[in-house]
ChimeraX commands (.cxc) that place a marker at each C-alpha (Angstrom):
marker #1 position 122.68,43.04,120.03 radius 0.5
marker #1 position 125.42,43.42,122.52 radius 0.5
marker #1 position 128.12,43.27,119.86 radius 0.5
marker #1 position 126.58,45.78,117.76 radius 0.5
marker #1 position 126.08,47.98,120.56 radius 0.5
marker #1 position 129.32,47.81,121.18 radius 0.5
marker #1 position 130.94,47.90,117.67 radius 0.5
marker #1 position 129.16,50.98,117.58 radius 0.5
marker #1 position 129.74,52.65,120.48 radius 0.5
marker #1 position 126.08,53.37,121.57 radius 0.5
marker #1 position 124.74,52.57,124.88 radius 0.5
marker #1 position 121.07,51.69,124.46 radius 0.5
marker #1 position 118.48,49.51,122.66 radius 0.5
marker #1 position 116.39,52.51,121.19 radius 0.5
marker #1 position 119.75,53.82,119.53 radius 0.5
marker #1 position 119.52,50.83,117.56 radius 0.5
marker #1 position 116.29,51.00,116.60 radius 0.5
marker #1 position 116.72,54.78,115.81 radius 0.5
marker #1 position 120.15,53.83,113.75 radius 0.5
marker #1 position 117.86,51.15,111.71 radius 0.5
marker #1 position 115.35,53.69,110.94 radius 0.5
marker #1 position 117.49,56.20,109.53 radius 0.5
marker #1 position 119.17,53.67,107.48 radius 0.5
marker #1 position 116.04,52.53,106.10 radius 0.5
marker #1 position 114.46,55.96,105.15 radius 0.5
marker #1 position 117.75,57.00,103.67 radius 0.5
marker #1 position 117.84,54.37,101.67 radius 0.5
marker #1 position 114.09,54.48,100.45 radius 0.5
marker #1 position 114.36,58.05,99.95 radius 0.5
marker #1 position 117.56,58.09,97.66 radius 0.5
marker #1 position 116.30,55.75,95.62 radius 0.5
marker #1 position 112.92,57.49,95.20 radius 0.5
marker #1 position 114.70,60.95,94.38 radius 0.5
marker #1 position 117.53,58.82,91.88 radius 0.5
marker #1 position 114.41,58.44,89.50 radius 0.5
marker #1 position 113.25,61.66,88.57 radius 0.5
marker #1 position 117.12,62.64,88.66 radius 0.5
marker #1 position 117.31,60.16,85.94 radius 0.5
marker #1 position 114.33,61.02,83.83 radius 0.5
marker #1 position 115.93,64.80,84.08 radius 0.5
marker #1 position 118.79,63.77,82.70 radius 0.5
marker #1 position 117.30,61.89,80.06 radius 0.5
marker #1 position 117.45,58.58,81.22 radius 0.5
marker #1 position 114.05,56.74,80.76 radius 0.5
marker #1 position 113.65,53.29,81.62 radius 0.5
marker #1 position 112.12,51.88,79.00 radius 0.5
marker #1 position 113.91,53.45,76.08 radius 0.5
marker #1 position 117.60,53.55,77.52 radius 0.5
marker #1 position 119.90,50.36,77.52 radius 0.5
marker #1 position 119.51,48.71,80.97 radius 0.5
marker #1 position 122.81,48.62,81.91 radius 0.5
marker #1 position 123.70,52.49,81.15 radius 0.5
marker #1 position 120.29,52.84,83.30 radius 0.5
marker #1 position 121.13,51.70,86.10 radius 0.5
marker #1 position 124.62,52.20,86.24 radius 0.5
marker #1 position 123.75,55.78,85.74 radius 0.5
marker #1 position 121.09,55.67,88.43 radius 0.5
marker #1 position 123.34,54.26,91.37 radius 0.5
marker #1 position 126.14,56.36,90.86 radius 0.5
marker #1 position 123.27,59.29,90.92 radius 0.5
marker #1 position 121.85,56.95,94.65 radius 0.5
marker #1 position 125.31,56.97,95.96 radius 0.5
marker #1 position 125.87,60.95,96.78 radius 0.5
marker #1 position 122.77,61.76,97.34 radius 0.5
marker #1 position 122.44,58.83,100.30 radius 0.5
marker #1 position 125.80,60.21,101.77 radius 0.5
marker #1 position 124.02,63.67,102.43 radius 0.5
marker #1 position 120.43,62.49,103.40 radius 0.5
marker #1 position 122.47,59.67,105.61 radius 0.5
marker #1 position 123.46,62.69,107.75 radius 0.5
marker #1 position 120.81,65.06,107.13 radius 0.5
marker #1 position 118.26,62.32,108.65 radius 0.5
marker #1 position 121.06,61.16,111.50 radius 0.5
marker #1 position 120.65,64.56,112.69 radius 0.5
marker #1 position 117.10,64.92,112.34 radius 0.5
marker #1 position 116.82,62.01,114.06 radius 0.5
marker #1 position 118.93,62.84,116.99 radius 0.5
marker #1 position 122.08,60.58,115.88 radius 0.5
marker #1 position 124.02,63.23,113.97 radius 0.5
marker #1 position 127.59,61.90,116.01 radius 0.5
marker #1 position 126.73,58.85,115.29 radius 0.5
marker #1 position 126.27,59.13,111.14 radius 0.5
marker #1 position 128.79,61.99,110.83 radius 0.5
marker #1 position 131.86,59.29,112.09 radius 0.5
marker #1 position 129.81,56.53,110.09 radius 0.5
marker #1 position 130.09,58.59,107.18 radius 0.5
marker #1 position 133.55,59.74,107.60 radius 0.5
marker #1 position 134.69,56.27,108.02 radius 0.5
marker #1 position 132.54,54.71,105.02 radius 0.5
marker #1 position 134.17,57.35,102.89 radius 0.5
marker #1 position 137.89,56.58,103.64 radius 0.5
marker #1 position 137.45,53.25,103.05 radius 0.5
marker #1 position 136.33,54.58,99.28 radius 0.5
marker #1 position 139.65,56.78,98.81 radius 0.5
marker #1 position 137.68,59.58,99.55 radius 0.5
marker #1 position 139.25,60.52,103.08 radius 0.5
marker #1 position 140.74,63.19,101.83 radius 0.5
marker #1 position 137.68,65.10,101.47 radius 0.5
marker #1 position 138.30,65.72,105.27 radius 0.5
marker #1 position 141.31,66.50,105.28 radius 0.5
marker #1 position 142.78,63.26,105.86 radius 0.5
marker link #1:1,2 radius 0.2
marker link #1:2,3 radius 0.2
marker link #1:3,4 radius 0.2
marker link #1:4,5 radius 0.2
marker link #1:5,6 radius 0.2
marker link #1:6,7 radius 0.2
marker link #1:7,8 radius 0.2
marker link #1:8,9 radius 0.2
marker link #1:9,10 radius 0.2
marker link #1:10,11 radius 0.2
marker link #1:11,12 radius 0.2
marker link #1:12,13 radius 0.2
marker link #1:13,14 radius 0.2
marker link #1:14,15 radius 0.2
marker link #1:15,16 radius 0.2
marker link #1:16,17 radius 0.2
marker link #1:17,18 radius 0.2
marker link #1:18,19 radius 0.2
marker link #1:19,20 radius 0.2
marker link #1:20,21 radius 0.2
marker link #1:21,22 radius 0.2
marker link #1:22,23 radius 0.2
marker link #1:23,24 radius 0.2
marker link #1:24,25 radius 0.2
marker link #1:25,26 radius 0.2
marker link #1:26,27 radius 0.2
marker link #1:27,28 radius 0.2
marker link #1:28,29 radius 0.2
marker link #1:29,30 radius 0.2
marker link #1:30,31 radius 0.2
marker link #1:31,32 radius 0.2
marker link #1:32,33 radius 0.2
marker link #1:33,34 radius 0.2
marker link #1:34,35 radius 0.2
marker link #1:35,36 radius 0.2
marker link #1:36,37 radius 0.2
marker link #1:37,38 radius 0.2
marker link #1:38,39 radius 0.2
marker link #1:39,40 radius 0.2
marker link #1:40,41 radius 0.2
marker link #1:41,42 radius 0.2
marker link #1:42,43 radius 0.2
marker link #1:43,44 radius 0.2
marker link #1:44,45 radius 0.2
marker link #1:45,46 radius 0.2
marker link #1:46,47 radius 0.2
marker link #1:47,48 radius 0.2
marker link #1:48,49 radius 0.2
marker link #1:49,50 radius 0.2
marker link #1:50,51 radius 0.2
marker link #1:51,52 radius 0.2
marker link #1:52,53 radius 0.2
marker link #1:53,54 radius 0.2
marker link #1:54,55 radius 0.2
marker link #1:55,56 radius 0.2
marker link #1:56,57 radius 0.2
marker link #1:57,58 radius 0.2
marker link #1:58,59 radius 0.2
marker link #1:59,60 radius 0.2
marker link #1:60,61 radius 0.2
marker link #1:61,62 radius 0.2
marker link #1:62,63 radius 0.2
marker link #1:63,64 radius 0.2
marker link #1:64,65 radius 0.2
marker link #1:65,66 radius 0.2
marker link #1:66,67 radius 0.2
marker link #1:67,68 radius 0.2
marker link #1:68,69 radius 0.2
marker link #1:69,70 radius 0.2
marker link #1:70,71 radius 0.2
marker link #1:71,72 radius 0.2
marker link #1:72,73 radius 0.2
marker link #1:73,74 radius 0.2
marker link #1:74,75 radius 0.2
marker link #1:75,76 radius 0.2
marker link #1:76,77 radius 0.2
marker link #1:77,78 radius 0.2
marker link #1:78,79 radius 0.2
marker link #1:79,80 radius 0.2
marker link #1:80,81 radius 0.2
marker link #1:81,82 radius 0.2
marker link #1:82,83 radius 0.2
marker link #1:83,84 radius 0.2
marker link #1:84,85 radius 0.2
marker link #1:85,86 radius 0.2
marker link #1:86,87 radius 0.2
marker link #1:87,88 radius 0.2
marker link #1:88,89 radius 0.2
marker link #1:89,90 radius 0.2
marker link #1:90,91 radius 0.2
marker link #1:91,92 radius 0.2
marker link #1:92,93 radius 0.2
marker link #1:93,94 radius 0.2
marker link #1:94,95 radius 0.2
marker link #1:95,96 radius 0.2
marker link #1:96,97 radius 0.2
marker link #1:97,98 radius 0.2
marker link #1:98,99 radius 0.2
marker link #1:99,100 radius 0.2
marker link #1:100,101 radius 0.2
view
């Protein structure tokens, strides 16, 4: 736990367990609003090839986590924290210059 704190740069124990949180609701949550994105678009489950589906339906996951990643980081009291995550995660993608980088 040590290492992770300190990887991270966060000083306590309940950071943690707030970080883990908002990872886990982010991720539930995009997932849960990729579907009726999908069915929108067109995209049913049952009648569309399964690999268009899903390929479709994580590229449609992967924005809308980035914003709810922050959006719940801040409700959550850890907007520092998943702003730099965020930053970071996207530069790795190519996508640093999107701030200005």
């Amino acid at each position: 736990m040590e290492k992770l704190k300190q990887r991270w740069g966060i000083n306590s124990n309940w950071q943690i367990v707030i970080i883990f949180i908002v990872f886990a609701i982010t991720g539930s949550t995009a997932a849960k609003l990729a579907e009726p994105l999908t069915s929108f678009i067109g995209l049913e489950r049952e009648t569309t090839n399964g690999f268009l589906y899903w390929t479709v339906r994580i590229l449609l996951i992967f924005p809308i986590y980035q914003v709810l990643l922050v959006f719940f980081g801040w409700l959550f009291g850890q907007f520092q924290f998943f702003w730099g995550f965020e930053k970071k995660m996207l530069k790795r993608l190519g996508l640093g210059f999107l701030f200005g980088d």
